[in-house]
C-alpha positions in Angstrom: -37.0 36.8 -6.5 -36.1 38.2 -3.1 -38.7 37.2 -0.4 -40.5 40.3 0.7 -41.1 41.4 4.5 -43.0 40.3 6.1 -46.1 42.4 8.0 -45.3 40.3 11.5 -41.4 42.5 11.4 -40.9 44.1 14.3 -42.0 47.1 13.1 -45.9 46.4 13.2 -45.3 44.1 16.3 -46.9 46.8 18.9 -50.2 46.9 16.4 -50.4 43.7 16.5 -49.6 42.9 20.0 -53.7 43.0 21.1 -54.8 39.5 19.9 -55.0 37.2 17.1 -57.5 38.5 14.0 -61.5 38.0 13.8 -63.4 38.2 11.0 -66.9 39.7 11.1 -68.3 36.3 12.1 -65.6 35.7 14.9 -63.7 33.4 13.2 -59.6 33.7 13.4 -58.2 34.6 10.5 -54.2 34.7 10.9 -53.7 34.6 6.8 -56.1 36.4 4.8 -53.9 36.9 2.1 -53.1 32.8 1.3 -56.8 32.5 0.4 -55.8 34.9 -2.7 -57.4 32.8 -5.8 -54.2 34.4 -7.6 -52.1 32.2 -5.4 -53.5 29.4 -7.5 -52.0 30.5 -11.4 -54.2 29.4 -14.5 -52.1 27.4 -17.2 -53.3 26.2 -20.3 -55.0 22.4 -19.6 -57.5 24.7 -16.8 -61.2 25.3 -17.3 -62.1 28.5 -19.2 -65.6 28.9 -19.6 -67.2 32.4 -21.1 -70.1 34.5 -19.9 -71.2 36.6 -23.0 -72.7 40.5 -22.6 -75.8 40.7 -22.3 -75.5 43.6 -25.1 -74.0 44.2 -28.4 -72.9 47.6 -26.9 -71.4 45.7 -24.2 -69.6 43.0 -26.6 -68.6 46.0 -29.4 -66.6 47.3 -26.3 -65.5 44.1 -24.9 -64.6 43.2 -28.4 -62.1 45.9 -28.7 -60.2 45.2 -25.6 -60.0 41.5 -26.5 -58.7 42.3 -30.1 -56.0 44.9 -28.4 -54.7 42.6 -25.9 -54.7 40.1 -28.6 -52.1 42.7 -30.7 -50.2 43.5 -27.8 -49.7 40.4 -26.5 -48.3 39.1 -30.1 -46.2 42.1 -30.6 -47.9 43.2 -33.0 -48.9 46.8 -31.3 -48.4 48.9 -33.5 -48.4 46.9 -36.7 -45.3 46.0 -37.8 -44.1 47.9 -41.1 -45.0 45.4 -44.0 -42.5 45.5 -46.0 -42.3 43.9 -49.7 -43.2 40.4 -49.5 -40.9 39.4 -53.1 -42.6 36.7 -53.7 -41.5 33.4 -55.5 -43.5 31.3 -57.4 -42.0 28.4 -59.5 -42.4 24.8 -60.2 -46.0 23.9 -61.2 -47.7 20.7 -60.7 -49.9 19.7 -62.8 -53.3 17.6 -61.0 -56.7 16.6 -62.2 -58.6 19.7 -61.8 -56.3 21.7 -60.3 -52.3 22.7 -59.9 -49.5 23.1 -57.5 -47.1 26.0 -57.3 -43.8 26.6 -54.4 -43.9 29.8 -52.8 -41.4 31.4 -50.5 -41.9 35.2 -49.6 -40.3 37.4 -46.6 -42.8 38.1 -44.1 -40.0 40.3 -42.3 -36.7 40.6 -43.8 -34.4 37.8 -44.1 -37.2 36.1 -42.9 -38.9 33.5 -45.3 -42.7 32.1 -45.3 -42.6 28.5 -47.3 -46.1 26.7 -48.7 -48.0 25.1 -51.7 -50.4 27.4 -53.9 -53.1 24.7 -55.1 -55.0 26.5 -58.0 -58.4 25.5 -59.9 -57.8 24.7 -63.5 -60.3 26.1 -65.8 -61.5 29.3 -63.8 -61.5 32.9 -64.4 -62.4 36.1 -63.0 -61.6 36.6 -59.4 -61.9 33.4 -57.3 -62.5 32.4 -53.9 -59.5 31.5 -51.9 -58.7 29.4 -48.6 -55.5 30.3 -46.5 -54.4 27.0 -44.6 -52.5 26.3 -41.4 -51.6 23.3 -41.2 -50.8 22.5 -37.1 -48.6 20.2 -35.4 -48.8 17.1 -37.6 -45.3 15.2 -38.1 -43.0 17.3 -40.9 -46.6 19.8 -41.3 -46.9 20.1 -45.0 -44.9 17.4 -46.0 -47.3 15.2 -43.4 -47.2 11.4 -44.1 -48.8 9.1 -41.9 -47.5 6.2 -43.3 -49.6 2.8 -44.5 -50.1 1.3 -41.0 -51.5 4.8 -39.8 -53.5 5.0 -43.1 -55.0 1.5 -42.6 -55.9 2.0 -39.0 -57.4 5.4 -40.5 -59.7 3.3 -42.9 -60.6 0.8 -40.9 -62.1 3.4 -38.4 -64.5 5.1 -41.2 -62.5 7.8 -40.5 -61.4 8.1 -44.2 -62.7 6.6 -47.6 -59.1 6.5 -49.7 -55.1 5.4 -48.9 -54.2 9.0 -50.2 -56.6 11.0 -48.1 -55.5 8.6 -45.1 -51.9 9.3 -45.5 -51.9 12.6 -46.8 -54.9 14.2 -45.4 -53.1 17.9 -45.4 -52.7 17.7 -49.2 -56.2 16.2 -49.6 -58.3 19.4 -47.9 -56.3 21.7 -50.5 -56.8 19.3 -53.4 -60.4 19.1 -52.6 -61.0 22.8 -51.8 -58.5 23.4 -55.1 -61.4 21.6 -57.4 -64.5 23.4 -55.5 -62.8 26.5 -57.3 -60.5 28.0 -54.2 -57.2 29.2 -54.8 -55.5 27.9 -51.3 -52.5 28.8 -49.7 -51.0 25.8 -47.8 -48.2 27.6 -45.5 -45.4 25.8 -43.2 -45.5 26.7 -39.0 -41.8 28.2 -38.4 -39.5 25.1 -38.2 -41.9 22.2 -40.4 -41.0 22.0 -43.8 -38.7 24.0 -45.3 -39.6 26.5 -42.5 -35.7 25.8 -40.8 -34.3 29.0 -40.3 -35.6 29.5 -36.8 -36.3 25.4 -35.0 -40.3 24.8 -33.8 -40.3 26.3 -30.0 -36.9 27.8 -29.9 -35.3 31.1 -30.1 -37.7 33.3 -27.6 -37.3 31.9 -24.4 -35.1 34.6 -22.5 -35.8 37.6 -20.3 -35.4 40.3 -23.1 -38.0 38.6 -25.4 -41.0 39.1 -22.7 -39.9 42.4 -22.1 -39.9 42.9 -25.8 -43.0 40.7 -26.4 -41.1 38.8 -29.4 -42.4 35.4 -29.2 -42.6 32.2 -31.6 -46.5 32.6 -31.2 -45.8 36.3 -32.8 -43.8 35.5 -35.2 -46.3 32.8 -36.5 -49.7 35.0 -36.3 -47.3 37.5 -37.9 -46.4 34.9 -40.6 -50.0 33.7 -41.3 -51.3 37.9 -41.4 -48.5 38.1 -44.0 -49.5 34.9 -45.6 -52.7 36.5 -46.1 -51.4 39.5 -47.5 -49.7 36.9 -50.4 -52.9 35.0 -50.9 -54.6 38.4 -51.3 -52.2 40.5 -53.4 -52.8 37.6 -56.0 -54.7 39.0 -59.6 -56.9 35.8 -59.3 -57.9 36.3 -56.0 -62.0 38.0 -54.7 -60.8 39.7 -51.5 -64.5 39.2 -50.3 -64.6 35.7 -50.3 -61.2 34.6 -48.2 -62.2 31.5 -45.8 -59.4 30.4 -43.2 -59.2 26.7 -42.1 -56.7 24.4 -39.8 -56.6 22.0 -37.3 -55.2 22.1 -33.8 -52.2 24.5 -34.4 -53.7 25.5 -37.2 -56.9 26.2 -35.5 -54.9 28.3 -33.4 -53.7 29.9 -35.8 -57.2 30.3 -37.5 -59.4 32.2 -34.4 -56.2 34.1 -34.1 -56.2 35.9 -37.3 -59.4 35.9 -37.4 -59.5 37.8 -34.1 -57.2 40.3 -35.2 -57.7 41.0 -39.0 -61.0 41.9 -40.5 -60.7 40.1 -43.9 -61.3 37.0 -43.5 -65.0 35.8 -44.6 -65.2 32.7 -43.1 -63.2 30.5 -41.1 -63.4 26.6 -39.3 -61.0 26.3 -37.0 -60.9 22.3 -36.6 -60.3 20.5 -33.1 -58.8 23.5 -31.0 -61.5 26.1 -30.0 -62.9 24.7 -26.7 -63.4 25.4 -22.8 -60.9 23.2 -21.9 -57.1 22.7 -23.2 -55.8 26.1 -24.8 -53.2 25.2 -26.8 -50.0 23.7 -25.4 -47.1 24.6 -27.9 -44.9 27.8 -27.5 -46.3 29.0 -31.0 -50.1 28.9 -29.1 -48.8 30.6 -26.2 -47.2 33.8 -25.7 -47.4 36.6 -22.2 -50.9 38.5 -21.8 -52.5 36.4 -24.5 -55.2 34.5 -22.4 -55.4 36.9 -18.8 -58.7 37.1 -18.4 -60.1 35.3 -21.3 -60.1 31.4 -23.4 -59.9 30.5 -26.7 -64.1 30.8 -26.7 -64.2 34.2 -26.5 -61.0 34.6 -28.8 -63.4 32.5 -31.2 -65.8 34.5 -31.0 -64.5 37.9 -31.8 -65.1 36.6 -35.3 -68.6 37.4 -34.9 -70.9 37.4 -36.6 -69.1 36.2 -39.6 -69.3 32.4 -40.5 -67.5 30.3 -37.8 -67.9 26.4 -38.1 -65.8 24.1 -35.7 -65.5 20.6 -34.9 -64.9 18.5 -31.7 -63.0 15.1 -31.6 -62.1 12.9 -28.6 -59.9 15.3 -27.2 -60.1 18.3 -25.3 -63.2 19.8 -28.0 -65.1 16.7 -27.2 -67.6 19.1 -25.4 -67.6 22.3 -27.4 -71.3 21.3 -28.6 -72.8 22.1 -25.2 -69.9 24.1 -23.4 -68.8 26.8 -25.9 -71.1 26.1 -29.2 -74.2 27.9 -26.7 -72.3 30.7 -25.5 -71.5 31.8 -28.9 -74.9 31.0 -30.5 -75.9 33.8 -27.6 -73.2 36.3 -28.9 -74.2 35.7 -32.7 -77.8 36.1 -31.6 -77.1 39.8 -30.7 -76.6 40.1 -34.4 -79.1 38.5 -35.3 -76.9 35.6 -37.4 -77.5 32.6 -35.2 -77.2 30.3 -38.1 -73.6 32.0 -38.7 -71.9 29.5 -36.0 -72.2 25.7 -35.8 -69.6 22.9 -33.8 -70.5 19.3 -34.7 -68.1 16.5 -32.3 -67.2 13.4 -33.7 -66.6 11.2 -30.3 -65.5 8.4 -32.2 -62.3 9.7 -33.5 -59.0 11.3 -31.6 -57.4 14.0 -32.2 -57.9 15.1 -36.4 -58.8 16.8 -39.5 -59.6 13.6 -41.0 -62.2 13.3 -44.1 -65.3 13.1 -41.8 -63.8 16.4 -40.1 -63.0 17.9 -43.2 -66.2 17.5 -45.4 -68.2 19.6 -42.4 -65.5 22.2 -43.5 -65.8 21.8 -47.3 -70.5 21.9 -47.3 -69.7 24.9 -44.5 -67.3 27.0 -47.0 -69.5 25.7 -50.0 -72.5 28.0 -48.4 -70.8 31.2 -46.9 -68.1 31.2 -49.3 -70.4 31.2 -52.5 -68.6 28.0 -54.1 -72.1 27.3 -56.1 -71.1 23.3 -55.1 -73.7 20.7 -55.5 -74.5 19.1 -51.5 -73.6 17.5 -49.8 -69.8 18.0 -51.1 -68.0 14.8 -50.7 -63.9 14.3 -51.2 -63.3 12.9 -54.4 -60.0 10.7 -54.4 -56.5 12.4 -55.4 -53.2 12.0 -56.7 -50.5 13.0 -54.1 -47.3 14.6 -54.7 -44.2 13.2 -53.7 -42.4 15.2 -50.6 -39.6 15.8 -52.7 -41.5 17.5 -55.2 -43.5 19.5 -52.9 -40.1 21.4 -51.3 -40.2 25.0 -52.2 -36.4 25.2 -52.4 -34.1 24.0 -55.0 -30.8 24.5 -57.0 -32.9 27.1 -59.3 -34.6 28.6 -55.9 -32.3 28.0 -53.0 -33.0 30.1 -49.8 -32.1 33.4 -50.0 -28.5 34.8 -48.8 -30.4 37.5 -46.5 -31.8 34.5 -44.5 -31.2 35.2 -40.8 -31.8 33.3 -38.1 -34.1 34.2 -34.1 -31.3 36.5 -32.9 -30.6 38.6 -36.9 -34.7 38.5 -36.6 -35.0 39.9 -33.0 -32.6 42.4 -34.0 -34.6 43.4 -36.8 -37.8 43.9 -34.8 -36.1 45.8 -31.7 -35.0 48.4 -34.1 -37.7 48.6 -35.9 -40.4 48.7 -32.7 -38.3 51.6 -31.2 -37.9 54.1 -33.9 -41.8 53.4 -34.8 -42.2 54.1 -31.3 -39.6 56.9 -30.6 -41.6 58.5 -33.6 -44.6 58.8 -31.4 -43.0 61.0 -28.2 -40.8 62.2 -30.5 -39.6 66.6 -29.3 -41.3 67.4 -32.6 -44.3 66.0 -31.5 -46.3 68.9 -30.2 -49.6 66.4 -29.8 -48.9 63.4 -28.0 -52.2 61.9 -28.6 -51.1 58.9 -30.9 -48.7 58.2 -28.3 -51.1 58.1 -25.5 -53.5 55.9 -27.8 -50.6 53.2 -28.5 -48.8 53.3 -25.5 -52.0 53.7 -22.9 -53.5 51.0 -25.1 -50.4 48.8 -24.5 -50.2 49.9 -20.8 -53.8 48.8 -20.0 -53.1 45.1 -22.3 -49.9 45.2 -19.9 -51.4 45.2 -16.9 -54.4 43.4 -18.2 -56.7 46.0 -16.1 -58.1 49.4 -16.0 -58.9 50.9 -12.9 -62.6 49.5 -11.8 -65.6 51.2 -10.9 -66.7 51.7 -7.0 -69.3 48.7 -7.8 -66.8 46.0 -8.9 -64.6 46.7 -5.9 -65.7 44.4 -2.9 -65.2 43.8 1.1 -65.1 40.3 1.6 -63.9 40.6 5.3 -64.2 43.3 8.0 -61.2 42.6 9.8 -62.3 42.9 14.0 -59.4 43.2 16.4 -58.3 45.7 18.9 -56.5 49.0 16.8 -53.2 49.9 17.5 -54.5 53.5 17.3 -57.6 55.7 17.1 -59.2 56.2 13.1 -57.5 52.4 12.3 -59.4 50.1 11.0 -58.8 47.0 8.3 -60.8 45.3 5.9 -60.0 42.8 2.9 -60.7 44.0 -0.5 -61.6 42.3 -3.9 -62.6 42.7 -6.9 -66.1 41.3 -7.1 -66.3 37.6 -8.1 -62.6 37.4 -8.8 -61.8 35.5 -5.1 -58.6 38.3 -4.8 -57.4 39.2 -1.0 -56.1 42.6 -1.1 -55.7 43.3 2.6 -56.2 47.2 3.4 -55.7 49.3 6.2 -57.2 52.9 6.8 -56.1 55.4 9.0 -57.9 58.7 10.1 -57.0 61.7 12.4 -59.3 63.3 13.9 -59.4 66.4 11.7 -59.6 63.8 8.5 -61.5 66.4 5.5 -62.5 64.2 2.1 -58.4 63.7 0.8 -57.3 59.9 0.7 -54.0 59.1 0.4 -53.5 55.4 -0.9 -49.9 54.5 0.5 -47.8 52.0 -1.5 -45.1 50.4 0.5 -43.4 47.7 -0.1 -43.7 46.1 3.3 -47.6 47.0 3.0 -49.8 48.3 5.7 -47.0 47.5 7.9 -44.9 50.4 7.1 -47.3 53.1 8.5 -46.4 52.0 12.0 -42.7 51.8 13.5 -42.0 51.1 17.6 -45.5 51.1 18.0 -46.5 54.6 16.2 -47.3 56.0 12.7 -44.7 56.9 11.3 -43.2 60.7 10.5 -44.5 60.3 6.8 -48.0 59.0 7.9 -48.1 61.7 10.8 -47.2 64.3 8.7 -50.3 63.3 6.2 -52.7 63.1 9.6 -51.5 66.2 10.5 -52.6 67.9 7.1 -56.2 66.3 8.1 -56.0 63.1 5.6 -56.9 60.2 5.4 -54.6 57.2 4.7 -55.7 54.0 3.1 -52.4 51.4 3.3 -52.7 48.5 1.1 -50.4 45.1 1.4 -50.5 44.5 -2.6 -50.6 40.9 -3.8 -47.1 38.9 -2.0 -46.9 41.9 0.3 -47.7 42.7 4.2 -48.3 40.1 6.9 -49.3 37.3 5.4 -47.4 37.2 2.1 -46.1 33.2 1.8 -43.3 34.2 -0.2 -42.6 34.2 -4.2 -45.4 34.3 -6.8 -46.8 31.3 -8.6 -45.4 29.7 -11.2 -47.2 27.2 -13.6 -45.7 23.3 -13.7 -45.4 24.3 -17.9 -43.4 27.3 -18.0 -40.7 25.0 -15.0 -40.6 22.1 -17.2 -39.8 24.7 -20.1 -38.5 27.2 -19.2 -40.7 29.4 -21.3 -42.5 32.6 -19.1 -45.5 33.1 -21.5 -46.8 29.6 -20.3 -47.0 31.6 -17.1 -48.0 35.7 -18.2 -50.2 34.1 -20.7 -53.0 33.0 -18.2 -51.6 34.9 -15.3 -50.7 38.7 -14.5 -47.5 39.4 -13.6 -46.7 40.0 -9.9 -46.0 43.3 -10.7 -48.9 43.6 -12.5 -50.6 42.3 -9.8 -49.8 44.8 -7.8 -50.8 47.8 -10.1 -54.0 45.8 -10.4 -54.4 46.0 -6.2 -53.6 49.3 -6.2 -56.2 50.3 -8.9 -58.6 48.6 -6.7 -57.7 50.8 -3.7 -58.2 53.9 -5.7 -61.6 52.1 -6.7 -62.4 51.4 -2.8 -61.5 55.3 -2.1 -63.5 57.0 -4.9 -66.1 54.8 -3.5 -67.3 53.5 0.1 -64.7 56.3 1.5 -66.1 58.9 -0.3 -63.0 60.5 -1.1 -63.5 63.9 -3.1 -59.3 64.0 -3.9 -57.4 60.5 -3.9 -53.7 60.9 -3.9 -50.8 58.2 -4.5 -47.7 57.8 -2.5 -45.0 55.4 -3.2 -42.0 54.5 -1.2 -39.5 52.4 -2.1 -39.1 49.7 -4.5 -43.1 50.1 -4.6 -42.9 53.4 -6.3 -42.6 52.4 -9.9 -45.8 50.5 -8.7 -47.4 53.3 -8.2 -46.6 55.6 -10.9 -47.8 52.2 -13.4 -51.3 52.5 -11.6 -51.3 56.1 -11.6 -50.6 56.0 -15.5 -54.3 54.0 -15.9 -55.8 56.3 -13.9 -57.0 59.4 -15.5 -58.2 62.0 -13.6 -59.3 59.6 -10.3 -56.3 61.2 -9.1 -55.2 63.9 -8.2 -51.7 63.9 -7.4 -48.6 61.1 -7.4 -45.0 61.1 -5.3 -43.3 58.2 -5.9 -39.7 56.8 -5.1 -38.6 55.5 -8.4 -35.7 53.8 -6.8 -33.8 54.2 -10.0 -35.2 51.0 -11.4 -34.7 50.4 -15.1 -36.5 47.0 -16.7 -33.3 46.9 -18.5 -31.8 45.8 -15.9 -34.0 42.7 -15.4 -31.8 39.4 -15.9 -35.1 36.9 -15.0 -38.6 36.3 -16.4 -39.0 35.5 -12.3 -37.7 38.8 -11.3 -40.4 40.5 -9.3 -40.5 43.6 -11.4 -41.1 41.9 -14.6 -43.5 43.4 -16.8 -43.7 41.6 -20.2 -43.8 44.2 -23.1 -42.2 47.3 -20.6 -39.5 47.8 -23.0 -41.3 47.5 -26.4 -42.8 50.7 -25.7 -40.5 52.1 -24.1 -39.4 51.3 -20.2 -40.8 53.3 -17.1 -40.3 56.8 -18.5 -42.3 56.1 -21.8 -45.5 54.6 -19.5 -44.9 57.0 -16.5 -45.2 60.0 -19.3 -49.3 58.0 -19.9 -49.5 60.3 -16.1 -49.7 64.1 -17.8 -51.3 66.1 -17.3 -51.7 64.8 -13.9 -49.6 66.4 -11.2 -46.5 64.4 -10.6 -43.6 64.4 -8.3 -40.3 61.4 -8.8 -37.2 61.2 -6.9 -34.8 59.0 -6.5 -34.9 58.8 -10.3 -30.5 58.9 -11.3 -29.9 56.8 -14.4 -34.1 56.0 -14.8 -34.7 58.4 -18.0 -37.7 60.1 -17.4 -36.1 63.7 -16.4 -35.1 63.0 -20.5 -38.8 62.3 -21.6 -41.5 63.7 -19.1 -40.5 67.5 -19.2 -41.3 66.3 -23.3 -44.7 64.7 -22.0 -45.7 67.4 -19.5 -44.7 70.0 -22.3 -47.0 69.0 -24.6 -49.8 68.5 -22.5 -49.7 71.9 -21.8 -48.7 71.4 -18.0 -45.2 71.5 -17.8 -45.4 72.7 -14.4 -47.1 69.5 -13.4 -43.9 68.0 -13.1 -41.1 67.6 -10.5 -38.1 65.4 -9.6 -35.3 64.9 -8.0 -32.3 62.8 -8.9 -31.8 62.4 -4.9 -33.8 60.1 -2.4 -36.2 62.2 -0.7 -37.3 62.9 2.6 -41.1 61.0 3.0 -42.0 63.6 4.8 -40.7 66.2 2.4 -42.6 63.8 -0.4 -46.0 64.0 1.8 -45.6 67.9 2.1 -45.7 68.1 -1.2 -48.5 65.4 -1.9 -50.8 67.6 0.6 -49.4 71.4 -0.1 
């Protein structure tokens, strides 16, 4: 990333020649902007606690944006096709009570979903069923801990048998299996005989997070698929579906549960806490977590059944930081009793049989299983590893088997015609498109643009002006600890039209040799006001390249980064949807327009897009940027997911009917797609641009005609 300019240059030297900055209480302040909580990035072992709404109108809303940026930030956004699963079932085991069956199915194709269908014996009708993800345990469904483990396991109460101690993934379907569940036990991509793609590889490069292909979305995709299996079974009550794993597989849990609304009931075991999110690649993926934690992922569930359990680990304290703030949500709903945690100090990290008969009395009540309690494990026969292996001479894996890059291929074709389908010249109504894409635009950016009352001055900046009408201030959004230095500047003349100027060099680019400059005096002259902001890493005080987390270096994988953290060029559409905020508001503008110059105009025009009708009109240097052009995840104008749905001219057509003028925009696309856009909206005259570099005072004339 190229260090920006800084707002000391020589061309703001003159304004700030008078004296060093005070702020209102006299104190100097030379670098506003390094106090910038974003300065500090979030990564997954920080503290996430959760506020809930004081409303269910508020959390029903809330609720909504969490579940989009949920599908978004897995890829999922629109959903995938789901094409024929061909499932295979063969091999069956025959246990006390219950049997084993192999399954492999294509959750995409060429891509194959491995696991173990444990079935009750003696049951008809339709049955209850579990779907079980099984987490990061050594080899995942083929999990042996071995005798010494075992022992040690024993000895600490933890469990009652040798097979439950060594096998404790087999024992929880085996046990569930006999209280009359059908349960799908399912391998994580890479356990097993999951090997097609290897556990955290495959998804690390540039194109991927402007894609939003992921291993995290390729497993939420795999257990939503997994689902669809356990579902489309004749045995099978679709109303009584209960979804259980530890760690991972707790992950994995919340997840689905977040994002489909068939599960019943669910436990996810030792993962849903304040504290440590989840530190695999296939628990972490770009937009998941900005702006919200695994509690409030949890508790999108709501108010269906949702039992947890804590260990000595990071869910050590989910019983009084987590467990409350959810019992508040569920209270809205009136089901209380519908969510429970219980923390077993004395054992590490587990699903052991302690852990796992909470989960077996919990699914015995809100699943109907008709069980005599308290349900206790009853001891089992394990199956061999060998035997448990889905794929044989009979059933070897299938020849259209592909690996990451035949799957990636698969799901970049398939994402752009679903959505080149949507903005489409045959499309005369573009409102699907502006559903899916201004969905994914606002789950992009993580933001929509706030209200006057959550924008903020948290300094009145007191030094001598360069010039009459100029004064500066420090903006934020309330709470959030941001520094999004401002600067406004009024003729004398000035009517109720703000212009919010977007410069790459920030509020330093309204002044050169010691006088506004002929765009900023041609906007003065046509009695506006200008408000300048110095976006986040821009203007004077800017210390250089955004924030990384230590994860994502050691790595090398982005999403532990844009997973917690907004992009910085999100960032920056999030500052200047704050200055619109602070212009609609305590500046009383009537008409806010947006100018942007430079590399910052594609800036612009993404903050425009979540805009609505707050403004009025939008000039903007597109600088013929193209996010296909992108070679980093580090680049300064990454913007996970900009290609999936489409690239700059897809999001900058979310700005009809709004009035919009782009130059500078050879090789860029959107003279191809806006005229489409503006057409359908009904206001193709609302658009103009220019192939050529304009004039900024030719852009300004237009701005203020």
């Amino acid at each position: 990333m190229r260090r920006l300019l800084s707002l000391g240059a020589a061309a703001l030297a003159v304004a700030l020649a008078a004296g060093p900055r005070e702020s209102a209480g006299g104190d100097k302040t030379a670098s506003p902007a390094r106090k910038d909580s974003r300065l500090t990035p979030k990564d997954y072992n920080g503290y996430f606690p959760w506020t809930p709404p004081a409303t269910k109108e508020e959390w029903v809303k809330r609720r909504r944006q969490v579940r989009e940026q949920v599908l978004v930030a897995n890829g999922l956004w629109p959903t995938p096709p789901k094409t024929p699963l061909h499932p295979t079932i063969h091999g069956k085991i025959d246990r006390d009570g219950y049997t084993i069956e192999k399954v492999f199915f294509a959750s995409y194709p060429g891509h194959y979903v491995t696991g173990n269908l444990y079935r009750p014996k003696g049951k008809s009708g339709r049955l209850p069923a579990v779907l079980s993800p099984h987490g990061h345990w050594a080899n995942g469904r083929f999990y042996d801990a071995g005798d010494k483990a075992a022992k040690a396991q024993l000895d600490q109460g933890a469990e009652k048998t040798m097979a439950g101690a060594r096998y404790p993934l087999q024992a929880r379907c085996a046990q569930l299996a006999r209280m009359g569940c059908v349960v799908f036990h399912y391998d994580m991509v890479g356990y097993a005989d999951s090997q097609q793609i290897a556990h955290r590889t495959g998804f690390n490069d540039p194109e991927a997070e402007l894609r939003l292909q992921s291993f995290m979305g390729l497993q939420t995709w795999n257990t939503v698929r997994a689902l669809d299996f356990l579902l489309g079974l004749p045995d099978v009550d679709p109303a009584r579906v209960g979804v259980t794993g530890a760690s991972g597989g707790g992950t994995q849990t919340f997840i689905l549960c977040a994002i489909d609304d068939r599960p019943a009931a669910a436990f996810p075991a030792v993962m849903v806490s304040t504290a440590m999110q989840g530190g695999c690649i296939c628990e972490n993926c770009s937009l998941l977590r900005v702006g919200t934690g695994n509690i409030e992922l949890a508790g999108v569930f709501a108010p269906k059944p949702l039992g947890m359990s804590g260990a000595r680990d990071w869910t050590i304290d989910i019983e009084t930081k987590g467990l409350p703030q959810l019992k508040d949500l569920y209270r809205l709903y009136g089901a209380e009793d519908k969510v429970m945690a219980k923390t077993y100090k004395q054992f590490g990290h587990n699903y052991n049989q302690v852990s796992r008969e909470l989960m077996y009395n919990w699914f015995n009540q809100h699943l109907n299983l008709g069980q005599p309690e308290p349900v206790v494990e009853k001891p089992f026969v394990p199956v061999p590893v060998k035997e448990l292996s889905v794929f044989d001479a009979e059933h070897p894996l299938p020849k259209d088997a592909v690996d990451a890059h035949g799957l990636r291929r698969y799901l970049t074709e398939t994402s752009n015609k679903q959505l080149a389908a949507l903005r489409s010249k045959d499309v005369k109504d573009l409102s699907e498109f502006r559903r899916v894409t201004g969905t994914a635009l606002r789950a992009l950016v993580t933001d929509t643009l706030p209200g006057a009352n959550d924008v903020e001055v948290v300094e009145e900046v007191k030094a001598q002006p360069p010039m009459r009408g100029w004064g500066e201030r420090v903006l934020s959004r309330k709470g959030q600890g941001e520094r999004v230095p401002i600067v406004e500047l009024r003729g004398e003349a000035a009517n109720d039209t703000v212009v919010v100027w977007v410069h790459p060099e920030g509020a330093s680019s309204l002044i050169k040799d010691g006088k506004p400059t002929p765009a900023a005096q041609e906007i003065l002259k046509r009695e506006a006001a200008i408000l300048a902001v110095s976006t986040f890493l821009t203007g004077a005080d800017s210390p250089g390249e955004a924030p990384i987390t230590k994860h994502e270096k050691d790595s090398k994988y982005a999403g532990y980064t844009y997973g917690y953290n907004r992009s910085l060029l999100a960032n920056r559409v999030h500052d200047i949807l704050t200055a619109v905020a602070y212009a609609r508001g305590p500046m009383k503008a009537k008409k806010v327009h947006i100018v942007g110059f430079g590399k910052a105009g594609p800036w612009a025009v993404l903050a425009r897009a979540l805009c609505g009708d707050a403004v009025a009109r939008t000039a903007a240097d597109l600088n013929e940027f193209r996010f296909e052009r992108l070679l980093s995840a580090r680049d300064d104008m990454m913007l996970p997911g900009a290609l999936k749905y489409g690239g700059l001219p897809a999001l900058a057509a979310l700005c009809a009917p709004g009035e919009l003028y782009l130059h500078n925009t050879g090789g860029t696309g959107v003279d191809r797609l806006l005229p489409i856009a503006y057409t359908a909206a009904g206001a193709a005259g609302n658009f103009r641009s220019e192939q050529a570099r304009q004039a900024p005072e030719t852009v300004v004339a237009w701005l203020l005609r």
